[in-house]
N, C-alpha and C positions, 0 to 999 in steps of 0.2 A: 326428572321431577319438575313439576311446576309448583311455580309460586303462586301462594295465594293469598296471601298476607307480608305486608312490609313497611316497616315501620323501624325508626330508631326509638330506643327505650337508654334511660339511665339509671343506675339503683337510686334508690333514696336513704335515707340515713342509715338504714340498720342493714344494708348492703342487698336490697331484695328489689326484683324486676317487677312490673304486671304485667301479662299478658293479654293483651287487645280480644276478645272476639275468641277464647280458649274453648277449643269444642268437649275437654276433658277437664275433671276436676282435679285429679293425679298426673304428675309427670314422673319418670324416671331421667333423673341428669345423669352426666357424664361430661365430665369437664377435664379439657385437656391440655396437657403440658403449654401448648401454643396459645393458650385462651382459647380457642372454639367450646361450644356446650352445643352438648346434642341431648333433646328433649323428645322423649319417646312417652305415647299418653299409656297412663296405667289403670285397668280399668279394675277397684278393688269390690272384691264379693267374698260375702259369707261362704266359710268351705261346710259343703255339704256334712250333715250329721252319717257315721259311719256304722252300719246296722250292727248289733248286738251277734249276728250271725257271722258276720264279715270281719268282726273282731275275734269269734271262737275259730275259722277259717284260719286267720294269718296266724294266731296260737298255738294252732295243729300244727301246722307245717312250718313254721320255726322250731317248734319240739322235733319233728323229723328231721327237722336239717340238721338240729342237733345229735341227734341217734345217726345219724349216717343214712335215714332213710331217704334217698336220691333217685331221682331217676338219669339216664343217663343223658350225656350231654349233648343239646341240640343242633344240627348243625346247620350254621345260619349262612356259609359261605356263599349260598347263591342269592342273598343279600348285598 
């Protein structure tokens, strides 16, 4: 990986960093027993609205999976 940004930062009172030149508005942290933080950008969107059809769909066949109606099982070993 290269670097493209570097810079020393310190918290300020209420224990929060800024980050310089952030090409993302969301991070995901992860902070680790050693102190490292790794910041991965999070990019957040509206989840699409799910059609009124596509909800009678998954209904159907949750009732079937319920009744036993299955088909038989795939086989995915050449995955």
């Amino acid at each position: 990986m290269q670097v493209i940004n570097n810079y020393n930062a310190h918290t300020d009172s209420k224990k929060r960093i800024t980050l310089r030149k952030s090409k993302y508005d969301y991070y995901h942290v992860k902070e680790y027993d050693n102190g490292c933080l790794v910041l991965e950008p999070r990019e957040l969107v509206k989840p699409k609205n799910i059609s009124d059809k596509a909800l009678k769909v998954m209904d159907e066949s949750v009732a079937n999976l319920k009744k036993g109606r299955v088909s038989a099982p795939v086989d995915l070993s050449d995955f």
